[in-house]
Z-matrix of the N, CA and C atoms (Angstrom, degrees):
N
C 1 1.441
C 2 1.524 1 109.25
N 3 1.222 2 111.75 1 163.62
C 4 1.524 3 101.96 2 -162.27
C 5 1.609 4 113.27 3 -123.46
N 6 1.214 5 117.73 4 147.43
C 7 1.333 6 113.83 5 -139.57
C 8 1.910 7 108.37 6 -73.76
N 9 1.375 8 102.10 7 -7.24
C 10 1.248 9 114.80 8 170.81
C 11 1.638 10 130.44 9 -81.47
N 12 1.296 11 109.97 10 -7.36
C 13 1.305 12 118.10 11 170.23
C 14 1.758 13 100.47 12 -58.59
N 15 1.209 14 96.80 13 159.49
C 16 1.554 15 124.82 14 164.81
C 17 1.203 16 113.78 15 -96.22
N 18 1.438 17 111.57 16 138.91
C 19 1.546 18 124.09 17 -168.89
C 20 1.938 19 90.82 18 -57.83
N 21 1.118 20 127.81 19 -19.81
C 22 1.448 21 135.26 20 -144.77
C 23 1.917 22 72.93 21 -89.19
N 24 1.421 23 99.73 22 -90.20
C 25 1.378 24 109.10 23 174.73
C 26 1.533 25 122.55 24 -12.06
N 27 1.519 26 125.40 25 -74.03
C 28 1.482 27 130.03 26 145.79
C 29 1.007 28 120.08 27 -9.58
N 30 1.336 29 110.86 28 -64.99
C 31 1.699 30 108.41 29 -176.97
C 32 1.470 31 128.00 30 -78.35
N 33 1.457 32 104.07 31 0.96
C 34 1.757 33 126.33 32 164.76
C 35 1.382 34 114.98 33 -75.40
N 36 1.703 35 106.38 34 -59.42
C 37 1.393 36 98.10 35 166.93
C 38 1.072 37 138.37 36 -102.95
N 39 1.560 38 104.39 37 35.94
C 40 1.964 39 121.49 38 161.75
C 41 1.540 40 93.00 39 -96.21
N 42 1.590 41 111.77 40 -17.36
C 43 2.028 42 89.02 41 174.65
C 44 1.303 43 101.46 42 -86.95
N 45 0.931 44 111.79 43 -46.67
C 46 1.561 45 124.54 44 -179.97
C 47 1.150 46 112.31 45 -17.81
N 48 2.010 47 113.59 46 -91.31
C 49 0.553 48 125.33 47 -177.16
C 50 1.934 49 121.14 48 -51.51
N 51 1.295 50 120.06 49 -16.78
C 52 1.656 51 131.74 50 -170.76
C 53 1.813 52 81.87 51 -76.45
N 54 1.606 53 130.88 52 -68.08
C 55 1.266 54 118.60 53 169.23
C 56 1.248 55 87.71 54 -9.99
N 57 0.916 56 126.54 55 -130.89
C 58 1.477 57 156.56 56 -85.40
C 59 1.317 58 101.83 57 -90.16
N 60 1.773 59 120.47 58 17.26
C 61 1.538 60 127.28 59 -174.32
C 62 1.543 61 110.23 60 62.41
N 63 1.272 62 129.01 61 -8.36
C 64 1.421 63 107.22 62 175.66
C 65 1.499 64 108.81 63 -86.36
N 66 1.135 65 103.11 64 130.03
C 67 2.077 66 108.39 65 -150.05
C 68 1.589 67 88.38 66 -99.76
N 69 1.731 68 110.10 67 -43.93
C 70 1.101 69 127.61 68 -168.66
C 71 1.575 70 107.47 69 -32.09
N 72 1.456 71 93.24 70 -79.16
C 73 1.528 72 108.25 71 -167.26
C 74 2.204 73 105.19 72 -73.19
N 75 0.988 74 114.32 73 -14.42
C 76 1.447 75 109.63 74 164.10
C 77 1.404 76 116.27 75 -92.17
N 78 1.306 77 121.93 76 -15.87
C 79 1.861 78 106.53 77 145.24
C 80 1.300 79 130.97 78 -71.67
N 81 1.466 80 118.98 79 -24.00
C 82 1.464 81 138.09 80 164.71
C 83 1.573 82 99.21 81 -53.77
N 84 1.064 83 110.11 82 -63.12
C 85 1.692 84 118.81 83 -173.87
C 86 1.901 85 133.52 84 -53.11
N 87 1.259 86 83.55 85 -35.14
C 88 1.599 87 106.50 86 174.21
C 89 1.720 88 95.23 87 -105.17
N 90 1.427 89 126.04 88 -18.68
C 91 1.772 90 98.78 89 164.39
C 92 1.662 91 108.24 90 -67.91
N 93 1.203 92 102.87 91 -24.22
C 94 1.585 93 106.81 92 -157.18
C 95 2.223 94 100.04 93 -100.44
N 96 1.560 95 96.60 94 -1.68
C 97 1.666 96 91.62 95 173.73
C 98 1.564 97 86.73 96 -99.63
N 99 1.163 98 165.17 97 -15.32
C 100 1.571 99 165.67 98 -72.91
C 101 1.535 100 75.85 99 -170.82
N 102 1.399 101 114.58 100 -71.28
C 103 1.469 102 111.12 101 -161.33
C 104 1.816 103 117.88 102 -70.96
N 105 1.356 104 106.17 103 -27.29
C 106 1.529 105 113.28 104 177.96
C 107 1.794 106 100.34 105 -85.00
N 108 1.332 107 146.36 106 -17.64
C 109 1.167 108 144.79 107 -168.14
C 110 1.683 109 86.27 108 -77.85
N 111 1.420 110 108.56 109 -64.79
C 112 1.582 111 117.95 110 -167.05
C 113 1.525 112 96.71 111 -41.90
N 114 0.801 113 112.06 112 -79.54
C 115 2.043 114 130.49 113 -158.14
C 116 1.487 115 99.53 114 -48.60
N 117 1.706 116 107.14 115 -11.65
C 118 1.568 117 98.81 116 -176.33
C 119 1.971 118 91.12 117 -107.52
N 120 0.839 119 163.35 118 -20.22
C 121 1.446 120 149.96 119 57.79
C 122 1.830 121 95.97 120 -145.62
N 123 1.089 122 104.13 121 55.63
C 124 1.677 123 91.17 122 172.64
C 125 1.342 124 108.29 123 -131.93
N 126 1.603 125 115.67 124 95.13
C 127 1.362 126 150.20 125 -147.08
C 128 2.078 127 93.69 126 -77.29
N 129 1.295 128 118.26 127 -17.15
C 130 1.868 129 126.17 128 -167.43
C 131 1.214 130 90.51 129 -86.03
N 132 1.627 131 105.89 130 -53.09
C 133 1.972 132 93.82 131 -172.47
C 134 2.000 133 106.01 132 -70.64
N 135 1.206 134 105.98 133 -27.46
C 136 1.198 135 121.23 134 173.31
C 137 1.349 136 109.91 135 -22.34
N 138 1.887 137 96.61 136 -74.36
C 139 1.000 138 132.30 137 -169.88
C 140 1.772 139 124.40 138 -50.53
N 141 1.436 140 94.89 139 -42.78
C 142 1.293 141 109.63 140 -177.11
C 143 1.372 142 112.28 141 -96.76
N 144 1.176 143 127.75 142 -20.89
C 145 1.356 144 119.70 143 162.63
C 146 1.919 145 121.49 144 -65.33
N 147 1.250 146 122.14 145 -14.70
C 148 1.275 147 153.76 146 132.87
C 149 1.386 148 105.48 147 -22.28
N 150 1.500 149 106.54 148 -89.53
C 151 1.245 150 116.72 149 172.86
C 152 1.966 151 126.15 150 -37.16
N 153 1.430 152 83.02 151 -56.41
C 154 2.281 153 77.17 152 -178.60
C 155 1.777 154 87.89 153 -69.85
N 156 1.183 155 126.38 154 -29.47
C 157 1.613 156 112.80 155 -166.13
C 158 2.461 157 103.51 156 -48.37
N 159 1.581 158 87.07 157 -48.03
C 160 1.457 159 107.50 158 -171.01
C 161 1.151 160 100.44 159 -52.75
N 162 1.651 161 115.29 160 -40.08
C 163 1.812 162 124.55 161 -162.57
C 164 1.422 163 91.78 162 -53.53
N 165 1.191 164 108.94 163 -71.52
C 166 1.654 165 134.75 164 -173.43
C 167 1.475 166 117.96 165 -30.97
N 168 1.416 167 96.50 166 -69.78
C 169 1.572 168 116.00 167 170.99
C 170 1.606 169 103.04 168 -36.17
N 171 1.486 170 118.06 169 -60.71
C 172 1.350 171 107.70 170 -165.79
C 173 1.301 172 121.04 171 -71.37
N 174 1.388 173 123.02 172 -21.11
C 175 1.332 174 132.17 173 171.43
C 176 1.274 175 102.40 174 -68.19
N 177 1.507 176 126.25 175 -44.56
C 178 1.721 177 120.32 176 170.98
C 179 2.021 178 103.21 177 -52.96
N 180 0.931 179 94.96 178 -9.90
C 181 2.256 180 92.33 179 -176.76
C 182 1.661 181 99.53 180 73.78
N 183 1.370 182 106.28 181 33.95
C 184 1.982 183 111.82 182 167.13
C 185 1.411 184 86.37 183 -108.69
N 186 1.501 185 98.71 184 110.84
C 187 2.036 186 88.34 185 175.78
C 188 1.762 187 77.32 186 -120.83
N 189 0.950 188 150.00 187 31.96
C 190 1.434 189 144.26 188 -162.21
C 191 2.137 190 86.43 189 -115.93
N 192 1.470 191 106.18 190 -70.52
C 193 1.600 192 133.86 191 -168.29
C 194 1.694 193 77.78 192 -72.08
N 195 1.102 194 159.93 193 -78.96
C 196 1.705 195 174.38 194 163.44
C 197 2.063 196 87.36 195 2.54
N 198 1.003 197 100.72 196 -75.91
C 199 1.471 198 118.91 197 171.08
C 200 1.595 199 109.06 198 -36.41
N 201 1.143 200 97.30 199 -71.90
C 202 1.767 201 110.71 200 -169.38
C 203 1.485 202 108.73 201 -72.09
N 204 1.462 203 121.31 202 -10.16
C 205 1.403 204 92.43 203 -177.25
C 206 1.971 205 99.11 204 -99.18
N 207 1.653 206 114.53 205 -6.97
C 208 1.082 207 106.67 206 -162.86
C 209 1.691 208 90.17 207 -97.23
N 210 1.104 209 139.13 208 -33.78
C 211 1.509 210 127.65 209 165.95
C 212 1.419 211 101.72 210 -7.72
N 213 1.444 212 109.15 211 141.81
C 214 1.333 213 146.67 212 154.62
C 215 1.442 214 109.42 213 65.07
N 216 1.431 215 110.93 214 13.41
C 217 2.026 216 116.50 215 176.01
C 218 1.328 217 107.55 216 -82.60
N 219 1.161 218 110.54 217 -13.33
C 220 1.819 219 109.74 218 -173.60
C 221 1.634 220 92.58 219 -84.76
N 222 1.345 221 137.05 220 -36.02
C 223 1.594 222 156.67 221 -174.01
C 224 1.294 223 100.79 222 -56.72
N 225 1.804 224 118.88 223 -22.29
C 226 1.541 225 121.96 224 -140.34
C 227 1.338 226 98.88 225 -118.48
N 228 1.549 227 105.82 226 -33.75
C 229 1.560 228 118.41 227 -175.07
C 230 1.501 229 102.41 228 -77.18
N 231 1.804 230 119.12 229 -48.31
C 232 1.557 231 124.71 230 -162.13
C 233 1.353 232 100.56 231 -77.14
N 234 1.202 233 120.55 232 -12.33
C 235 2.071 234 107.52 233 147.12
C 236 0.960 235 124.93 234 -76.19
N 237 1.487 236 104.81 235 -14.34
C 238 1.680 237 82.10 236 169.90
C 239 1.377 238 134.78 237 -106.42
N 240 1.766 239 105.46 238 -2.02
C 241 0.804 240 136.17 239 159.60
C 242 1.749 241 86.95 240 99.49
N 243 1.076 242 117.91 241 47.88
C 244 1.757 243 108.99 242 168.71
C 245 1.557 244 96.28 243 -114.61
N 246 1.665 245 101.57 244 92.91
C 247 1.705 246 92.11 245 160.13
C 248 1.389 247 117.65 246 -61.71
N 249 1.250 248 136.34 247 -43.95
C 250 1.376 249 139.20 248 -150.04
C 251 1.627 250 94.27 249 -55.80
N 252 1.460 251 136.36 250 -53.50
C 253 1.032 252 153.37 251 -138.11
C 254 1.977 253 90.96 252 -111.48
N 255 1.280 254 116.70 253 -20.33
C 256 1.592 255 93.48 254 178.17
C 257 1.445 256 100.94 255 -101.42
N 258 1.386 257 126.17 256 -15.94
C 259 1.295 258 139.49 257 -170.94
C 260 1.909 259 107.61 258 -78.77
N 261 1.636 260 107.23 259 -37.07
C 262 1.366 261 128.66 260 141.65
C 263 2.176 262 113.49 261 -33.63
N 264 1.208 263 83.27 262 -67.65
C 265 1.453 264 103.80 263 -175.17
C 266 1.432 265 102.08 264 -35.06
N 267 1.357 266 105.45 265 -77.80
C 268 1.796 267 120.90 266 -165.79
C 269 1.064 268 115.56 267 -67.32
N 270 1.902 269 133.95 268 -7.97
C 271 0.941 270 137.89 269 149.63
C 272 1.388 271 122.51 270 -78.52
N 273 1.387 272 134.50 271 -22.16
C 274 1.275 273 128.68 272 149.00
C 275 1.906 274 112.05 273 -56.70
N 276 1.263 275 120.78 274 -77.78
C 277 1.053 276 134.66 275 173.03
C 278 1.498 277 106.41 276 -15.52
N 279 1.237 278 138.12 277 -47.28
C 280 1.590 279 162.16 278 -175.70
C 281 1.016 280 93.72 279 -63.96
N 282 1.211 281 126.28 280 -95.96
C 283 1.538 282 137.71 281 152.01
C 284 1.338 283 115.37 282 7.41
N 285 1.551 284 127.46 283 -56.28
C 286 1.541 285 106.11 284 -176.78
C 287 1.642 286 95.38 285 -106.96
N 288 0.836 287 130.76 286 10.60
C 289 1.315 288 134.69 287 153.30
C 290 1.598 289 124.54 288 -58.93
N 291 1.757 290 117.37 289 -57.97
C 292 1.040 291 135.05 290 128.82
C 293 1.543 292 114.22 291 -16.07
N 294 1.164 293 133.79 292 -80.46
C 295 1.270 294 156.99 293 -138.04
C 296 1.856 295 90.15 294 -73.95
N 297 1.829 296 110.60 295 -25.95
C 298 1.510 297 115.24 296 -167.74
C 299 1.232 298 108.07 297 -112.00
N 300 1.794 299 121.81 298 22.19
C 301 0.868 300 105.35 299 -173.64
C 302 1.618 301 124.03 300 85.57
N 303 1.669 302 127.58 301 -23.20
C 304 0.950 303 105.78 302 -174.44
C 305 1.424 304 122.13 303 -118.83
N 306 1.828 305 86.89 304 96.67
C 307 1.223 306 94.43 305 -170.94
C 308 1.832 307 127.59 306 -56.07
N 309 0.822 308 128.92 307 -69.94
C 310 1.466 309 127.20 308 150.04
C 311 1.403 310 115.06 309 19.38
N 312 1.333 311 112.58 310 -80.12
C 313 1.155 312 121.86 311 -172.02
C 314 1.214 313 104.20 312 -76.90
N 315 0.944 314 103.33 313 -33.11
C 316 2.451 315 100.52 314 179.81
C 317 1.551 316 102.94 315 -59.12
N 318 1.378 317 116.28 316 -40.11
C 319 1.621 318 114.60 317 -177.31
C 320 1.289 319 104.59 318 -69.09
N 321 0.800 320 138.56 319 -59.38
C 322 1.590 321 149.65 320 159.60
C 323 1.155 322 99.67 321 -10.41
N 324 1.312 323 100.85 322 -93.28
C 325 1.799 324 110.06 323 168.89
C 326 1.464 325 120.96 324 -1.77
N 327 1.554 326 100.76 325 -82.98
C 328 1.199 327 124.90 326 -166.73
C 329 1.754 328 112.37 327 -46.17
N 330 1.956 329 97.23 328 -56.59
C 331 1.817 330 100.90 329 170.74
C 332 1.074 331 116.96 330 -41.38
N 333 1.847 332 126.33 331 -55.19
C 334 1.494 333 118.01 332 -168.85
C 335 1.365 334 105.06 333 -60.50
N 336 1.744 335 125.49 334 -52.02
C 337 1.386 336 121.98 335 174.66
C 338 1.482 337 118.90 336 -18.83
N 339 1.470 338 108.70 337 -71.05
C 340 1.169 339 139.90 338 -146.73
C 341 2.096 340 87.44 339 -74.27
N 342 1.658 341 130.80 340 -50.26
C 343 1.074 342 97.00 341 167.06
C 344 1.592 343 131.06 342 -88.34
N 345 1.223 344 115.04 343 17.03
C 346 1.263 345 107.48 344 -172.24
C 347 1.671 346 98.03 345 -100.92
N 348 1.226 347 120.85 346 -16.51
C 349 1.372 348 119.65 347 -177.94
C 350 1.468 349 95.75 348 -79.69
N 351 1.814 350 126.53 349 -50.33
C 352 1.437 351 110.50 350 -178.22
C 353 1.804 352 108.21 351 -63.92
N 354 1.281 353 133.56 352 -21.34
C 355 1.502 354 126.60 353 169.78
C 356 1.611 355 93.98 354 -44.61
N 357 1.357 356 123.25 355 -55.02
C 358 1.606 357 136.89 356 -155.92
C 359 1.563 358 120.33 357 -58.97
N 360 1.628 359 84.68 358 -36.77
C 361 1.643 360 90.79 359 173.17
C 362 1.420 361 104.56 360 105.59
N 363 1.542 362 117.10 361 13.63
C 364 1.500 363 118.92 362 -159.70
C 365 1.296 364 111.14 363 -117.32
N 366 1.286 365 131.81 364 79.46
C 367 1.399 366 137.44 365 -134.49
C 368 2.149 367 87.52 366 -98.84
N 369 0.862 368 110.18 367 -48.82
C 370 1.403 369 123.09 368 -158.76
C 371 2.257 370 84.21 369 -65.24
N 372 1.445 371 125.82 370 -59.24
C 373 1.345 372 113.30 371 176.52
C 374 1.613 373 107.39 372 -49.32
N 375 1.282 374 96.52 373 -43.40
C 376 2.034 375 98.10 374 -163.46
C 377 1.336 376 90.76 375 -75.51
N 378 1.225 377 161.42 376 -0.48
C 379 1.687 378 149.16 377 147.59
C 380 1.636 379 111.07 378 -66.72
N 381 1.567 380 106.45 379 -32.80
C 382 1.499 381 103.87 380 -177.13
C 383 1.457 382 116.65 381 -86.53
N 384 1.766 383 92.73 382 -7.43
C 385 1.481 384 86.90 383 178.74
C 386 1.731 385 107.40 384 -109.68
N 387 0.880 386 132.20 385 -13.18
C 388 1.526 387 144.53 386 137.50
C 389 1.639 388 108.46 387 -37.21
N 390 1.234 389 116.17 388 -39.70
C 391 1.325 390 102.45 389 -173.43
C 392 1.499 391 113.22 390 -97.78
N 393 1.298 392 116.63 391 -12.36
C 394 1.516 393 127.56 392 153.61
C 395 1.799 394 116.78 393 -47.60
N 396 1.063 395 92.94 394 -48.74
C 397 1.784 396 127.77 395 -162.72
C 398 1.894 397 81.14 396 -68.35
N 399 0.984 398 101.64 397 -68.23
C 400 1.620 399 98.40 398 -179.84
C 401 1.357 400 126.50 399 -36.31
């Protein structure tokens, strides 16, 4: 990808490319919209480009890198006070937690998800994450 894209751009063809099942190159895309959001200083898109990177990753079966790239976005959202998006967070995070075996902590996960999304008002995420939890 070329160093002239826009984090905006990047993050077009990290959906893009996620269409089209190649997870590979749309976690590449959103690591590399993650890094141009930051350097431009807006740490939320930052944050969430993080997040689809993890989506991706785990659909590639990297729940190890899936894990590690979504660390500390839920930290990023609860300053700003966007549950919808940190409640997002801890349900990814769960997810490759899950994905490592660790269950424990994936349930964990999943509960805080599951109430910080109903704080949010987001009943339709907190069912998908209830049904994870299941």
């Amino acid at each position: 990808m070329s160093e002239e894209l826009s984090p905006r751009q990047l993050e077009k063809e990290g959906k893009s490319s996620y269409a089209r099942a190649d997870y590979s190159s749309a976690a590449k895309a959103f690591a590399e919209a993650a890094a141009a959001y930051s350097a431009q200083g807006e740490p939320l898109m930052a944050a969430e480009m993080k997040n689809n990177q993890s989506v991706a990753l785990l659909q590639s079966r990297q729940a190890r890198a899936a894990l590690e790239a979504v660390t500390g976005t839920e930290a990023v959202f609860a300053a700003a006070r966007d549950n919808r998006r940190q409640g997002m967070a801890l349900a990814n995070q769960a997810a490759a937690l899950e994905a490592l075996q660790r269950r424990d902590e994936a349930l964990a996960g999943y509960q805080k998800s599951a109430e910080i999304l109903e704080k949010a008002g987001e009943a339709d995420s907190r069912t998908e994450v209830l049904r994870a939890l299941a």
